[in-house]
C-alpha positions as CSV (number, residue, x, y, z in Angstrom):
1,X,117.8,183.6,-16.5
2,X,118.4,187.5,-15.9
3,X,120.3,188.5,-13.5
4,X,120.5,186.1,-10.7
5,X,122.4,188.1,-7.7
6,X,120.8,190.4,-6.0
7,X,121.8,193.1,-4.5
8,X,119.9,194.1,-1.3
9,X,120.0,197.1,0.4
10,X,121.5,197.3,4.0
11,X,124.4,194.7,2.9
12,X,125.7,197.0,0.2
13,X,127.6,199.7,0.3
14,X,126.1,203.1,1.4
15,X,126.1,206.0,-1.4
16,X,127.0,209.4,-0.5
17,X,124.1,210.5,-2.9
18,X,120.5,209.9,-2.3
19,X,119.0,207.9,-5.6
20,X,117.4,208.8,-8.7
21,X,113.5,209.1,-7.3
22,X,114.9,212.8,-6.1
23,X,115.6,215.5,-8.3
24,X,120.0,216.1,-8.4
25,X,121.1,217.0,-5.7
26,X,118.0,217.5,-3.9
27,X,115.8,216.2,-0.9
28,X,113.0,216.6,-3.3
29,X,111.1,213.7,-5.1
30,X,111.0,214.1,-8.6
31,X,107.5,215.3,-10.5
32,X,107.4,212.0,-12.4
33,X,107.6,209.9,-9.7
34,X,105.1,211.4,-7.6
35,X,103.1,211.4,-10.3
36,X,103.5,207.5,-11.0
37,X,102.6,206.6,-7.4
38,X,99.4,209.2,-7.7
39,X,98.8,207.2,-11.1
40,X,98.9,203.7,-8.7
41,X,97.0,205.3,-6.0
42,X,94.0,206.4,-8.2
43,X,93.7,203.0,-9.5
44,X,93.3,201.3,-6.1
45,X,90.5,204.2,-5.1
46,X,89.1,203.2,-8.2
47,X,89.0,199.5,-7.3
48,X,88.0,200.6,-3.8
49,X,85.2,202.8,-4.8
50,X,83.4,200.1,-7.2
51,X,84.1,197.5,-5.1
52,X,84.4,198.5,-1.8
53,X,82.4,201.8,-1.2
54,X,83.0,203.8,1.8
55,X,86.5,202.1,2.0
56,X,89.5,205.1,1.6
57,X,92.7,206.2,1.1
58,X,93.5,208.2,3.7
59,X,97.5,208.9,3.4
60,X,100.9,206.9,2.0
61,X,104.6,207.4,2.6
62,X,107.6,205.8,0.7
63,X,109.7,203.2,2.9
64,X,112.8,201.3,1.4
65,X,115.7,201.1,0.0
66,X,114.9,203.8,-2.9
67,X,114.8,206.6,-0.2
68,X,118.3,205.9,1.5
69,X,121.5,205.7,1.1
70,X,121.8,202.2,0.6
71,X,119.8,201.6,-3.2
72,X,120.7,199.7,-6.2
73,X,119.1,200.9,-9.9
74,X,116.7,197.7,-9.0
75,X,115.5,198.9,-5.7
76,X,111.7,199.1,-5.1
77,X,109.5,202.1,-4.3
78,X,107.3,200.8,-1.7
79,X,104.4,202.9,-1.3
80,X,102.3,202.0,1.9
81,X,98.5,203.3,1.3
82,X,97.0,203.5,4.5
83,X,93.3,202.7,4.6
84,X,90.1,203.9,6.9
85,X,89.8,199.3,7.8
86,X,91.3,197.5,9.8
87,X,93.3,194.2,9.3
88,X,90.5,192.0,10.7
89,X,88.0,193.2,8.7
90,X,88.0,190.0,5.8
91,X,87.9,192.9,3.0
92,X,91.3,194.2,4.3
93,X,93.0,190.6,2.5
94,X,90.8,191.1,-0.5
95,X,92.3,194.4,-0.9
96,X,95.7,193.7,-0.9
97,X,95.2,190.2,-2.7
98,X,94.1,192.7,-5.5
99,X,96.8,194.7,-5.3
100,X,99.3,192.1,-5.9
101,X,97.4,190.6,-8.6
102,X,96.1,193.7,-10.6
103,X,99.7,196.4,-9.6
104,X,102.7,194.6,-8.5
105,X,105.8,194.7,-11.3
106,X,103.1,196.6,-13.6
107,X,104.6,199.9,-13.0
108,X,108.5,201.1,-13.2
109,X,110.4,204.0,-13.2
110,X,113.1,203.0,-14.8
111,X,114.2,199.6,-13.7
112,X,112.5,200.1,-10.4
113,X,109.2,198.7,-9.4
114,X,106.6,200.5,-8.1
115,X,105.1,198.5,-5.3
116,X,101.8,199.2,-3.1
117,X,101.2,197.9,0.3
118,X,97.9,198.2,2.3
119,X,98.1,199.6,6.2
120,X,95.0,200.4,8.6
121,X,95.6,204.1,8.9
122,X,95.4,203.4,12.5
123,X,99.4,203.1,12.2
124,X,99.9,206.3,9.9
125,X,103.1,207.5,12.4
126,X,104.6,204.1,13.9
127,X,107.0,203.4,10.8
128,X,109.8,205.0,12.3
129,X,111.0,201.9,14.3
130,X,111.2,199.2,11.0
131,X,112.1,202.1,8.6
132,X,115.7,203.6,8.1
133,X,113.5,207.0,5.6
134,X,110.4,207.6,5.6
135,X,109.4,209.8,2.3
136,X,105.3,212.1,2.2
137,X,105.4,212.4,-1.8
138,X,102.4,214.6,-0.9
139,X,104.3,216.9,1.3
140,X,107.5,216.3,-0.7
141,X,109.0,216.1,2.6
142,X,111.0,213.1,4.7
143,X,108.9,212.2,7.4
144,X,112.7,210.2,8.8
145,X,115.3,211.2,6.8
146,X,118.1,209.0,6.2
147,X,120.7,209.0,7.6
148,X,124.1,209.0,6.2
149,X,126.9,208.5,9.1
150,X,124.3,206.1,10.3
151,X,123.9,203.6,7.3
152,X,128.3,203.9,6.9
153,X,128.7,203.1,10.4
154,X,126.7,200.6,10.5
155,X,127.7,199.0,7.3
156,X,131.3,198.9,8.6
157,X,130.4,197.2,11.8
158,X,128.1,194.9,10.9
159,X,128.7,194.0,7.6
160,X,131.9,194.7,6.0
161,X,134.1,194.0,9.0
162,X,134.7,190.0,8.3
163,X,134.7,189.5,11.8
164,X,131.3,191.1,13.0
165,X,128.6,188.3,14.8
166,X,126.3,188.8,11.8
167,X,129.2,187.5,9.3
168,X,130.1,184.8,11.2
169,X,126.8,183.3,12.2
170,X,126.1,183.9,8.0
171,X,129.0,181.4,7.2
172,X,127.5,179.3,9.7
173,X,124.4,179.2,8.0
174,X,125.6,179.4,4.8
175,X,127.7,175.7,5.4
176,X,124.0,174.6,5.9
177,X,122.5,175.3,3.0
178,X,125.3,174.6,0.6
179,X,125.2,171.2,1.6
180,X,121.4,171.7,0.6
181,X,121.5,173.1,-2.9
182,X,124.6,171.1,-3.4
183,X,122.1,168.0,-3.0
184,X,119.6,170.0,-4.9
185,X,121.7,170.8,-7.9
186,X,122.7,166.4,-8.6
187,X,119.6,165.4,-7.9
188,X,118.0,168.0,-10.2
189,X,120.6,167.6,-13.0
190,X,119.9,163.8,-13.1
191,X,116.1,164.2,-13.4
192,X,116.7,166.9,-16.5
193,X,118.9,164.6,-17.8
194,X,116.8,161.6,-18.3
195,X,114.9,163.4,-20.2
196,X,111.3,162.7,-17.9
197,X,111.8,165.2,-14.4
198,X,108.2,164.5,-14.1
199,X,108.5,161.6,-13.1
200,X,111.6,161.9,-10.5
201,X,109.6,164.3,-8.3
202,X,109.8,161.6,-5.4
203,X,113.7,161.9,-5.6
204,X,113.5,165.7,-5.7
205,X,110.7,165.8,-2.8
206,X,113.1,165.2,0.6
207,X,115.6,167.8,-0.3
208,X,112.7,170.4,-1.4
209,X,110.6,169.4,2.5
210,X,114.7,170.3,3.8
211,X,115.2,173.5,2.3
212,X,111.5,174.3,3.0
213,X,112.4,174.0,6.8
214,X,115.7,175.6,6.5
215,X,113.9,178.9,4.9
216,X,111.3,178.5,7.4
217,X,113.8,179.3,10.2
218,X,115.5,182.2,7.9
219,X,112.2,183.9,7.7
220,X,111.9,183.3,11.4
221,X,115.2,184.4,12.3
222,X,114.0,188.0,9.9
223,X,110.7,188.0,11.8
224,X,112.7,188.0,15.3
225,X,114.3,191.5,14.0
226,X,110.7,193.2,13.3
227,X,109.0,191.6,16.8
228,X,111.4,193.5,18.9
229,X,112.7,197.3,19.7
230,X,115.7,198.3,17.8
231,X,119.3,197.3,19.4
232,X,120.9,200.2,21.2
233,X,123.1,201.6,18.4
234,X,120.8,200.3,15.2
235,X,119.6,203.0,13.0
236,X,116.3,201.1,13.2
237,X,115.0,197.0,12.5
238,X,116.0,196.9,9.6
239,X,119.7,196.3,11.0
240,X,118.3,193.9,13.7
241,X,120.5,190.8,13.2
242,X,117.7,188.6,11.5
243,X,117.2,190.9,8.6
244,X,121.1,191.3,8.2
245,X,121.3,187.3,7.4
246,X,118.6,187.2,5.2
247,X,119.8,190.0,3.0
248,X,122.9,188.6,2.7
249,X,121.1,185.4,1.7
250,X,119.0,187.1,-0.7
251,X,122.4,189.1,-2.0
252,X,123.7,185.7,-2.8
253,X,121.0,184.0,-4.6
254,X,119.3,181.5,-1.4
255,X,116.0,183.8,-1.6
256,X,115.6,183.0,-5.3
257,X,116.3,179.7,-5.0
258,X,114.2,178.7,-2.6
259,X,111.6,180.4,-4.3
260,X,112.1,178.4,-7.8
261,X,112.6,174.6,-5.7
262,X,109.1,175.9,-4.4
263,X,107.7,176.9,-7.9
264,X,108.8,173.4,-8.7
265,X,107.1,170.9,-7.0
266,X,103.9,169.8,-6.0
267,X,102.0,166.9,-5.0
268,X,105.3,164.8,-5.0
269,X,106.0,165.6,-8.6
270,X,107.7,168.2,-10.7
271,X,105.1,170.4,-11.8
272,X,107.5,173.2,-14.0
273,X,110.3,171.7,-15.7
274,X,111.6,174.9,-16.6
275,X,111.3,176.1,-13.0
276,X,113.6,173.1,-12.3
277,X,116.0,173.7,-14.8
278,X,116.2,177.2,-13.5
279,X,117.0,176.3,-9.7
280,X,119.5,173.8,-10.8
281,X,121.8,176.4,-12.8
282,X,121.3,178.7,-9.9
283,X,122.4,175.8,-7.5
284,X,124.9,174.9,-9.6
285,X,126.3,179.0,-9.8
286,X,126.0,179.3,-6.0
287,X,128.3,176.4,-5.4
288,X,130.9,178.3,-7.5
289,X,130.8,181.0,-4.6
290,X,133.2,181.1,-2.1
291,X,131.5,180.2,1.2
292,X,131.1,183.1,3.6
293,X,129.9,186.8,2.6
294,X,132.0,188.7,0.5
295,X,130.7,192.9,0.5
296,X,133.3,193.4,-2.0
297,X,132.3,191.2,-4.5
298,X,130.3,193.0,-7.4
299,X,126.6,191.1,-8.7
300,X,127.1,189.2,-11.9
């Protein structure tokens, strides 16, 4: 199944180097990375210009993990291409539907994905709030740089010390949803076992409707962090207290879980045994966890 722990950004361990996208020891993107996302861009102006005419690319910055402190060799290069349209104009969805279908996890340099992610260009400049870097690969220039003493001090409070509100109200959670994907995991095992899951879907369906809810209120609790100014103290949104839990969830598995339960069913009935057999080994491995967050525990 790959490599089922993620590591995710603001919940690890700052670097005092920034990643691999800059040339050593520089502040300075490298030449083949700029030229990747240049490679990504001209296909979307291609799409845009047969399909679309009139619509633009008018700028894009690099956001993320890549351009901090805080990366993993996995960590994503998201590119945001701002466009001359707005987000009510119908087209605008198209667009990015297209984008996702046609350029996401197509391009890598080395194990890190190039992603793309369409903006009006009416908010070139208001990044700064939701973004701890903000990278012009035009300019070869940060637009925010990252900050170091920042993303350690902030690390320390928040996440590594055991006592900090974010670890506590994570074990909280975290007691929740192992009673969840405990339930998930003997339910799921029986239904592989009998040798016909399809047909055990209705046994499967009230503790997939349960973790639906439960993610729900996790991707609610992550929206809260974005909807709102920065806390006094918090390099930016990213560190709002909703974002903090989720990564930690998605650092621990939940996030990939709830994604294959959802992969699985539909209709009342197991659609993709193999998606099945896939969230009940990660069930199964999360169980073996100790409950609570643990920063110094290294992914499998």
């Amino acid at each position: 199944m790959g490599n089922w722990w993620k590591r995710a950004g603001i919940v690890d361990n700052p670097s005092k180097e920034l990643s691999d996208v800059f040339d050593p020891g520089s502040t300075r993107m490298s030449d083949y990375v700029v030229e990747m996302i240049n490679r990504g861009l001209a296909q979307i102006q291609e799409y845009l210009d047969s399909t679309h005419p009139g619509v633009k690319i008018t700028h894009h910055e690099v956001i993320g993990a890549a351009v901090t402190y805080q990366y993993t060799p996995k960590s994503d290069i998201d590119t945001t291409v701002f466009i001359n349209m707005p987000k009510t104009d119908r087209r605008f969805w198209v667009i990015n539907d297209w984008i996702i279908e046609n350029l996401d996890k197509t391009m890598y340099f080395k194990e890190r994905p190039i992603q793309f992610k369409i903006a009006p260009d009416s908010l070139v400049g208001t990044q700064s709030a939701n973004a701890d870097a903000i990278y012009d690969p035009t300019e070869r220039r940060f637009v925010k740089k990252p900050s170091l003493i920042g993303a350690s001090g902030s690390y320390r409070k928040l996440v590594e010390l055991g006592s900090s509100e974010e670890r506590k109200e994570y074990r909280r959670l975290e007691e929740e949803l192992r009673g969840m994907a405990r339930s998930w995991a003997k339910v799921g095992r029986q239904a592989l076992e009998s040798g016909k899951p399809s047909e055990l879907g209705k046994w499967l369906w009230p503790q997939a409707r349960e973790i639906a809810s439960a993610i729900k209120r996790i991707r609610s609790l992550r929206g809260e962090a974005y909807s709102q100014p920065a806390a006094p103290g918090r390099i930016s949104q990213n560190w709002g207290r909703g974002n903090i839990l989720f990564k930690m969830m998605e650092r621990d598995g939940y996030i990939e879980l709830f994604s294959l339960i959802k992969k699985t069913l539909g209709d009342r009935q197991v659609l993709h045994p193999e998606n099945l057999a896939a969230s009940v080994e990660m069930a199964e491995k999360i169980m073996n966890q100790r409950v609570g967050f643990d920063p110094t525990t290294d992914p499998a």
